[in-house]
C-alpha positions as CSV (number, residue, x, y, z in Angstrom):
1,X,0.0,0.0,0.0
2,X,1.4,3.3,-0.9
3,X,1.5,6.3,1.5
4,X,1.7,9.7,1.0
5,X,3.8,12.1,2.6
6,X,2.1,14.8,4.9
7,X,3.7,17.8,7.0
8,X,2.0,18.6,10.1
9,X,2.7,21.1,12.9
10,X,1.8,19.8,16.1
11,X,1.7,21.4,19.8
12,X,4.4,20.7,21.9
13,X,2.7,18.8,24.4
14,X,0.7,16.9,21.4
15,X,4.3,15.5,20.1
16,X,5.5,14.7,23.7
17,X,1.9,12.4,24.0
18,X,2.6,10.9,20.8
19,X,6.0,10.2,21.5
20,X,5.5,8.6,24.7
21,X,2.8,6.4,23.0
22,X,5.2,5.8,20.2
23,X,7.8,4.3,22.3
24,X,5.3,2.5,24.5
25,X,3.6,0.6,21.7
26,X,7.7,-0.1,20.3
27,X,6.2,1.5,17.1
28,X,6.9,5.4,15.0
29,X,5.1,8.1,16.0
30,X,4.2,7.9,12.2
31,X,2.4,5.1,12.6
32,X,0.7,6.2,16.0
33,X,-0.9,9.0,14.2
34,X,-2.1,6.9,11.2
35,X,-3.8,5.0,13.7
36,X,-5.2,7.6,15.1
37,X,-6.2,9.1,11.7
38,X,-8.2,5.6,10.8
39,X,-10.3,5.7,14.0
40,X,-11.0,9.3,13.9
41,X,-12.4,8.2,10.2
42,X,-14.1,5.2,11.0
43,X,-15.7,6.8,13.7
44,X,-17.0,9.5,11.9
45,X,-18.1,7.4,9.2
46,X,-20.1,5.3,11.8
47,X,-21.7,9.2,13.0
48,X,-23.1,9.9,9.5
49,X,-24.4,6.5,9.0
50,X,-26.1,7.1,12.7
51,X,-27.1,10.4,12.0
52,X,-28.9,8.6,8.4
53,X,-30.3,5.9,10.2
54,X,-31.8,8.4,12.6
55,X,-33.1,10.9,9.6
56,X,-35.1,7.8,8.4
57,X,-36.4,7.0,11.6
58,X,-37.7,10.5,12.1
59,X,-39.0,10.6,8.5
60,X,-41.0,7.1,9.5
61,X,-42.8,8.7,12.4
62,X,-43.8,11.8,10.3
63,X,-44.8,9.4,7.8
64,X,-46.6,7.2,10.4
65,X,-47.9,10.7,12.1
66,X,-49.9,11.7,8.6
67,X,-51.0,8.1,8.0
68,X,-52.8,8.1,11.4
69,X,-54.4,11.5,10.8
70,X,-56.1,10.5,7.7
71,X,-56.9,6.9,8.3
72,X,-56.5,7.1,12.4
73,X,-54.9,5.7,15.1
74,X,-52.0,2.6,14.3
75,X,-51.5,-0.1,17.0
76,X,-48.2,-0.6,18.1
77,X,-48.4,-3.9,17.9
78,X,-50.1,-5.3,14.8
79,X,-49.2,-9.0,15.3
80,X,-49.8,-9.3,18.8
81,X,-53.4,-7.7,17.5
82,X,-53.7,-10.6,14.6
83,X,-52.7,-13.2,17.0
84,X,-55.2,-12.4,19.4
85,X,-57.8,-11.8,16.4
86,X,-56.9,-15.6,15.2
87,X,-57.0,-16.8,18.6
88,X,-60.4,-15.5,18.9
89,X,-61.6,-16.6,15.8
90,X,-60.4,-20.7,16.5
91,X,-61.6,-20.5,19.7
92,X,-65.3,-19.4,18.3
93,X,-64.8,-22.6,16.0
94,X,-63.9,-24.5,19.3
95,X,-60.3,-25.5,17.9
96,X,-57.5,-25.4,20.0
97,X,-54.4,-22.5,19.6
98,X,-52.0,-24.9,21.4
């Protein structure tokens, strides 16, 4: 994999951390902050894909919101309500739902 040369200016105190880690880790402070770099990116990757997953969310309750003002209220929990519905029904016929 090829690499590309970058200059960065770092704080004083910023160099000494990285150092320290650096020689803790037996590894070059290059390679300390390229580490660094790829979770700072991953992890903001993983932010947008959250901050996605929760813009669809939202847009499913405002979808869910206008769908219940025209055609009313939604139960939460729609197979609970057809189970109980078909457990209803069998027992009416006098079959079992065991």
């Amino acid at each position: 994999m090829s690499k590309y040369r970058a200059q960065i200016l770092l704080e004083p105190e910023q160099h000494q951390a990285l150092s320290e880690i650096a020689e803790q880790r037996q590894q070059s402070l290059s390679h300390v902050v390229r580490e660094i770099v790829e979770d700072y990116l991953v992890e903001h990757d993983l932010d947008e894909q959250l901050q996605q997953e929760i813009q669809a969310v939202k847009a499913l309750a405002d979808l869910r919101r206008k769908i219940q003002k025209r055609r009313g209220l939604i139960t939460d929990d729609l197979l609970a309500e057809a189970r109980q519905e078909r457990s209803a029904e069998l027992d009416q016929r006098g079959e079992s739902t065991a």
